[in-house]
DRENPA-3360 file (N, C-alpha, C; in nm, 2 decimals, always signed):
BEGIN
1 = XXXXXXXX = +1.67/-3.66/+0.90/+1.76/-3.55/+0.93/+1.69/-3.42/+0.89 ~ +1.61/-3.43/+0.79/+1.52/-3.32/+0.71/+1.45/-3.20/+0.86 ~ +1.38/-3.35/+0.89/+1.24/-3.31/+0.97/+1.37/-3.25/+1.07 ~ +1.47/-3.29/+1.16/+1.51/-3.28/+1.28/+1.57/-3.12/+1.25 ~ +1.60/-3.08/+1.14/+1.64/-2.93/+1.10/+1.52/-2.88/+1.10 ~ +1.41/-2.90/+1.08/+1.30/-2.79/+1.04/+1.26/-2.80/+1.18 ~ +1.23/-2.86/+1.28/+1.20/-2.89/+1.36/+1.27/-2.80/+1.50 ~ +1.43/-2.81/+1.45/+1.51/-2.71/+1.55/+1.46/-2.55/+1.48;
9 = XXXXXXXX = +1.48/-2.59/+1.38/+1.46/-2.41/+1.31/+1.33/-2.34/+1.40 ~ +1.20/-2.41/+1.44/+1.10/-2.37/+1.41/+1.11/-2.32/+1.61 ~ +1.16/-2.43/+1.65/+1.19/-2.43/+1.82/+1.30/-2.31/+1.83 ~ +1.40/-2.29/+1.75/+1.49/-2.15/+1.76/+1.42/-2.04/+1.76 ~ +1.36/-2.03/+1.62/+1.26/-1.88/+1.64/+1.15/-1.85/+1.77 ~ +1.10/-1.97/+1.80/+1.02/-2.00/+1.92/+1.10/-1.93/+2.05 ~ +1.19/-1.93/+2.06/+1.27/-1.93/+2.16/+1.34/-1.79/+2.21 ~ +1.39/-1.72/+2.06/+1.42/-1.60/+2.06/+1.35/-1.49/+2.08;
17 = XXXXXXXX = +1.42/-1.41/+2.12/+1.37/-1.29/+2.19/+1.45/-1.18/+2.14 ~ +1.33/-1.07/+2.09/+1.40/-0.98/+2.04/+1.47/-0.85/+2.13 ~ +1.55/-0.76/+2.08/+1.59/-0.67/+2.18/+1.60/-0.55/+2.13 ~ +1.53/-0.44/+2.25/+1.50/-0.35/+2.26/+1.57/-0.25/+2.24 ~ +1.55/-0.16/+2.11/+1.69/-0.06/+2.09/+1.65/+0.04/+2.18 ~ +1.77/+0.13/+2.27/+1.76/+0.21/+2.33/+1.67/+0.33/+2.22 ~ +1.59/+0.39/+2.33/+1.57/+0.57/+2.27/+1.38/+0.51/+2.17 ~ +1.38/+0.39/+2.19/+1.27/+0.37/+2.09/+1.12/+0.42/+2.19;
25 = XXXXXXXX = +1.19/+0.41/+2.31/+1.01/+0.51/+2.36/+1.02/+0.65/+2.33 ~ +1.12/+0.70/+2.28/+1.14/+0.84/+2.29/+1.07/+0.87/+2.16 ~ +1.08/+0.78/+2.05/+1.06/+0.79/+1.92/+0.91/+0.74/+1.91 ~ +0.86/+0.65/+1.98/+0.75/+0.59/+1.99/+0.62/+0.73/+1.99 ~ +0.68/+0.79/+2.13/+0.59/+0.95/+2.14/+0.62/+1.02/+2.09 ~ +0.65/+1.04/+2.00/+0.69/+1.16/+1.87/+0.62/+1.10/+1.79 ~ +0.61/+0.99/+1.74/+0.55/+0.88/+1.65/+0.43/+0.94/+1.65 ~ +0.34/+0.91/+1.83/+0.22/+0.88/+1.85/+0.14/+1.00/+1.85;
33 = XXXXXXXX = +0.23/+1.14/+1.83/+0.16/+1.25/+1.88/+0.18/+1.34/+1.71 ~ +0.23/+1.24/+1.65/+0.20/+1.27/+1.53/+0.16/+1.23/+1.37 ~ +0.08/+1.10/+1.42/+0.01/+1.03/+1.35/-0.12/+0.92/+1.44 ~ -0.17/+0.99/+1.46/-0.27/+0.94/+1.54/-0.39/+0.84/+1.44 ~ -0.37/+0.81/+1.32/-0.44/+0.75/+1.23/-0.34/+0.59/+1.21 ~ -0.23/+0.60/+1.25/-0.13/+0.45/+1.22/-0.21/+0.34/+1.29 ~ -0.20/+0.20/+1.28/-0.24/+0.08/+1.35/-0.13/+0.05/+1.36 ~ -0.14/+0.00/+1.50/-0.01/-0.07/+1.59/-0.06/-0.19/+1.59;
41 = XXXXXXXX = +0.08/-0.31/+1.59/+0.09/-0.44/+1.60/+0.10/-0.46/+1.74 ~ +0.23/-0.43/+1.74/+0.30/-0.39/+1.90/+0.34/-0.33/+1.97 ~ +0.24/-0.35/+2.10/+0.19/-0.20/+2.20/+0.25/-0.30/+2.34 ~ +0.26/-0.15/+2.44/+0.31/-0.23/+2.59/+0.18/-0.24/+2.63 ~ +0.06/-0.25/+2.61/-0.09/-0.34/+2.68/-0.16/-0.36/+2.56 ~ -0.20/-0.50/+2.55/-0.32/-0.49/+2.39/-0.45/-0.48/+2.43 ~ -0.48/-0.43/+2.33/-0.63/-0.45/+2.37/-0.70/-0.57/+2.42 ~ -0.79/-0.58/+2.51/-0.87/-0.69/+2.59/-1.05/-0.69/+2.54;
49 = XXXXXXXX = -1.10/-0.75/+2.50/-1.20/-0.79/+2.52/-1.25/-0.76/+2.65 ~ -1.41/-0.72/+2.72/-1.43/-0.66/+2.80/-1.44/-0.79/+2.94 ~ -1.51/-0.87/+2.87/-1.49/-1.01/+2.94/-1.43/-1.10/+2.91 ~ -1.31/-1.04/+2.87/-1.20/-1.17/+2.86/-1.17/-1.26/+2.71 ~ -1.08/-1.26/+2.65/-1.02/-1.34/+2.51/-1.11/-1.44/+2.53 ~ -1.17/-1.51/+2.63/-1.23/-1.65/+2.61/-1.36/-1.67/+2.61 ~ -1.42/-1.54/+2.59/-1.52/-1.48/+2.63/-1.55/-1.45/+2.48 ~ -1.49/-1.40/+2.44/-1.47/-1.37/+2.29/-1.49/-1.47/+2.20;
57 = XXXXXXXX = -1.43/-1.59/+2.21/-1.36/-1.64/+2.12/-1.54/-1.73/+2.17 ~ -1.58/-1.77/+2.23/-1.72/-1.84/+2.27/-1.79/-1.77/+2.21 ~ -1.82/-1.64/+2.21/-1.93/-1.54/+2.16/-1.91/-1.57/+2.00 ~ -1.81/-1.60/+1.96/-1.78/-1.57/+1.82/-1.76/-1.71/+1.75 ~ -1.79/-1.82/+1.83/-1.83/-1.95/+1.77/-1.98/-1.98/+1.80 ~ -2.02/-1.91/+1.88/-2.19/-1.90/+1.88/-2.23/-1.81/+1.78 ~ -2.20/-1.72/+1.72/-2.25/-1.61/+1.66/-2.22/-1.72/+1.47 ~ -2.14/-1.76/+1.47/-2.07/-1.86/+1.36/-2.20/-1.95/+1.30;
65 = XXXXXXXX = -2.24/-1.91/+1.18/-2.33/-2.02/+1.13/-2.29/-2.11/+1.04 ~ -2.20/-2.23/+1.06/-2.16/-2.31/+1.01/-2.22/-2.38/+0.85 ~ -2.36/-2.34/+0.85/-2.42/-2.39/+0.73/-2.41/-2.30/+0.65 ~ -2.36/-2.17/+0.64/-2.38/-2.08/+0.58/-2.18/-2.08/+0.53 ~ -2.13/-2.16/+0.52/-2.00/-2.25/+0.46/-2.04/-2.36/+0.35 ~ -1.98/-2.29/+0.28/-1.97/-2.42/+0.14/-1.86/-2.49/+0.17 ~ -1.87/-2.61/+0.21/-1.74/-2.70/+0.23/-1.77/-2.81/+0.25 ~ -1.67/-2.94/+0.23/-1.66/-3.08/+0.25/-1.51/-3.09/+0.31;
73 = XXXXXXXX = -1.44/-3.00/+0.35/-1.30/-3.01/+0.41/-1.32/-2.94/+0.52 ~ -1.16/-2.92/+0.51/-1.12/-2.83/+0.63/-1.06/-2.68/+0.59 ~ -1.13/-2.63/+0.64/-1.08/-2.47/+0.61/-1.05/-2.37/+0.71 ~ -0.96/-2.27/+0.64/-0.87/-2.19/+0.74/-0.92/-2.05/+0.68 ~ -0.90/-1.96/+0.80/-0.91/-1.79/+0.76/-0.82/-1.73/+0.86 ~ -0.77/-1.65/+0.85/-0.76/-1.57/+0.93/-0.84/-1.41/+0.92 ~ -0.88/-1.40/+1.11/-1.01/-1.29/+1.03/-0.89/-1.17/+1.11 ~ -0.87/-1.04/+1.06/-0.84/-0.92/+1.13/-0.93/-0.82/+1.14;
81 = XXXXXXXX = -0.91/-0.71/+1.23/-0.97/-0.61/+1.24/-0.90/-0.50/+1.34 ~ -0.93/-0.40/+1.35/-0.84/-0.29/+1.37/-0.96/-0.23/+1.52 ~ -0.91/-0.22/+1.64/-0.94/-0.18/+1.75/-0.92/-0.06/+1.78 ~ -0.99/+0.02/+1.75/-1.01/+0.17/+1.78/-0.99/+0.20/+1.87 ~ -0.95/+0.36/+1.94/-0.91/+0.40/+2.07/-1.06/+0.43/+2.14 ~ -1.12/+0.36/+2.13/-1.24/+0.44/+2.18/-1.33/+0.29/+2.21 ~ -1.24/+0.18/+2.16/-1.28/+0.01/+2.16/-1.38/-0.08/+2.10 ~ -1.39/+0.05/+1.97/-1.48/+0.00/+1.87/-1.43/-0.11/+1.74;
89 = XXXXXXXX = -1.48/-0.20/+1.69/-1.44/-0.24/+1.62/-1.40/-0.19/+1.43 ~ -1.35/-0.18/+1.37/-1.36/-0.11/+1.22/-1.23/-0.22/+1.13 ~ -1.24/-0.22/+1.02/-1.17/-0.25/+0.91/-1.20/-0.43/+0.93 ~ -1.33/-0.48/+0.93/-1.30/-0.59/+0.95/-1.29/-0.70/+0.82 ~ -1.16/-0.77/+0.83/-1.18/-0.86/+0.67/-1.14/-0.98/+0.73 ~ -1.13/-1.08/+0.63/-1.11/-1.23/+0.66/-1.02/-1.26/+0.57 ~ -0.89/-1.33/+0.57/-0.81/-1.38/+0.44/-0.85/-1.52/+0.46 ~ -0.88/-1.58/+0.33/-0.86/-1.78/+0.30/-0.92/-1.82/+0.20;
97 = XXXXXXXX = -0.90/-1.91/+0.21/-0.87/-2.00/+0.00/-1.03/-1.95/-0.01 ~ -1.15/-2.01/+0.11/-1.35/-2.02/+0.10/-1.40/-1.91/+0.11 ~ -1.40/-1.81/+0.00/-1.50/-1.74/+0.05/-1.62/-1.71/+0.13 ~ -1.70/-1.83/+0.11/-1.81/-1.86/+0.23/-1.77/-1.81/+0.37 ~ -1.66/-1.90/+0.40/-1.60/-1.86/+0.54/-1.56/-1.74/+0.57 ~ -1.52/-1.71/+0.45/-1.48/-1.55/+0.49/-1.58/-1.49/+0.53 ~ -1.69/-1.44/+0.41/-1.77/-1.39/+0.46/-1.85/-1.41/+0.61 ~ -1.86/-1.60/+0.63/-1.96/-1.57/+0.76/-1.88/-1.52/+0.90;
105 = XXXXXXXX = -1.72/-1.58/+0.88/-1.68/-1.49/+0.95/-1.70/-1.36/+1.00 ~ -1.68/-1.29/+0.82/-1.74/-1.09/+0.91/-1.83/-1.10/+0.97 ~ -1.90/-1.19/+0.88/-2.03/-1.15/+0.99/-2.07/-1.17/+1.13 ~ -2.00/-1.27/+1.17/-2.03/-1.32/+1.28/-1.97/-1.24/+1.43 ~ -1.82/-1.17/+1.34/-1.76/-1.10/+1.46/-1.85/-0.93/+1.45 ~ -1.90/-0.91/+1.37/-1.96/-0.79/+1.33/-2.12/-0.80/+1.44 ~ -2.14/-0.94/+1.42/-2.27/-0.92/+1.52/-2.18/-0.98/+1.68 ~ -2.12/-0.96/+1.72/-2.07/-0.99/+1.89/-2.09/-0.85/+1.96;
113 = XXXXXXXX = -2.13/-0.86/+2.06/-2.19/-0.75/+2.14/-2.08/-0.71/+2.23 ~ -2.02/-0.62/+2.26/-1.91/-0.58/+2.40/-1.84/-0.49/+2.35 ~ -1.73/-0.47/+2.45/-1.64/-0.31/+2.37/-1.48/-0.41/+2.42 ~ -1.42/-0.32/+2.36/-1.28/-0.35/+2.40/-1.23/-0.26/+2.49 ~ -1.11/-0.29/+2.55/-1.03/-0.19/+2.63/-0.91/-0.16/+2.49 ~ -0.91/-0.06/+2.54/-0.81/-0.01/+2.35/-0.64/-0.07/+2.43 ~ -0.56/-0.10/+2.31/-0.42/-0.09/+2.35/-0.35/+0.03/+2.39 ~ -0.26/+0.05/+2.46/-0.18/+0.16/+2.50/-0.03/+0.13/+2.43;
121 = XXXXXXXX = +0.03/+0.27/+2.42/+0.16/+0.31/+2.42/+0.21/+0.38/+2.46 ~ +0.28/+0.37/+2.61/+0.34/+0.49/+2.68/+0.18/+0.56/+2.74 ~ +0.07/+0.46/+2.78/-0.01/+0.49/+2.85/-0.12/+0.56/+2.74 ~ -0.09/+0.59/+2.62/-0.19/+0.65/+2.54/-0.24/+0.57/+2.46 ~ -0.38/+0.57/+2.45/-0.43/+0.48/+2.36/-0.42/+0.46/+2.19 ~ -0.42/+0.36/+2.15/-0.39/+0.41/+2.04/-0.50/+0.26/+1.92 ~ -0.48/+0.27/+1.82/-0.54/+0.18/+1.73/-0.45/+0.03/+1.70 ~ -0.53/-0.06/+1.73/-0.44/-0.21/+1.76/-0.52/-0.29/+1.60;
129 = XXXXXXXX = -0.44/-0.36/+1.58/-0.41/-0.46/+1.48/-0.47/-0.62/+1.55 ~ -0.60/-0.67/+1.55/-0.62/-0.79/+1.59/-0.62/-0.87/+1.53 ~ -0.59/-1.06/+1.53/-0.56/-1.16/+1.45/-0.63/-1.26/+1.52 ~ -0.72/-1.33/+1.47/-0.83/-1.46/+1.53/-0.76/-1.57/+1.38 ~ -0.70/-1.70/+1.40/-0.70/-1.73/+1.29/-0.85/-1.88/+1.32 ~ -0.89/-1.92/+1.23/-1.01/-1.96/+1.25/-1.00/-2.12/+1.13 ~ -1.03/-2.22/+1.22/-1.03/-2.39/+1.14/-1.18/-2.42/+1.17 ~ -1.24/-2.45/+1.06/-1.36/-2.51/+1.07/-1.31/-2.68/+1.00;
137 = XXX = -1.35/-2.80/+1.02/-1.33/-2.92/+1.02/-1.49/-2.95/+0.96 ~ -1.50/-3.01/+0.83/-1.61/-3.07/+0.79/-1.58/-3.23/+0.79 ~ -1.51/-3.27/+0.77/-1.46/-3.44/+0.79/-1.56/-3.51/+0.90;
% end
């Protein structure tokens, strides 16, 4: 009965959809024309990789030096980093229990070659909030 509650819980939030208060693009451009330093989560276009999320996410398990991880498990990071209007990368860190990972993480997204397309809001570019979460399997 446990599982079948947690289970609907998790498929509810899945499901839901948030709604849009009137007047929030109005406030959005007031926002954006006067703090041009904020990171946005959520924008109406995100930023894209130049060739593609999958293009990315390849480049950046090649770039990954797995030996350079201290581990006999399974470990998790999530790495962020902040996409500049101009589609550079900055602020990049990693959260998780392995430091190892963390670090080769930075490093690995820090050496991937390409630009981004920056996100927009109301057509102006602005600074985006990106999230890779990352499982390495030593088993």
């Amino acid at each position: 009965m446990r599982k079948i509650i947690i289970i609907s819980a998790l498929l509810f939030g899945y499901f839901t959809q948030a709604q849009e208060i009137a007047g929030t693009t109005e406030l959005q451009e007031l926002d954006l024309k006067k703090n041009r330093s904020e990171i946005f989560n959520d924008v109406e276009k995100p930023a894209e990789f130049s060739e593609g999320i999958n293009a990315f996410r390849r480049k950046l398990l090649k770039k990954l030096k797995v030996k350079n991880v201290i581990s006999k498990s399974i470990e998790k990071c999530e790495l962020m980093f902040v996409i500049e209007r101009d589609g550079t990368l900055t602020g990049i860190t990693a959260s998780g229990t392995n430091e190892s990972f963390n670090n080769e993480a930075i490093r690995a997204v820090s050496k991937i070659k390409g630009k981004w397309s920056p996100a927009t809001i109301n057509g102006q570019k602005v600074r985006y909030r990106f999230k890779v979460p990352l499982t390495l399997n030593f088993n």
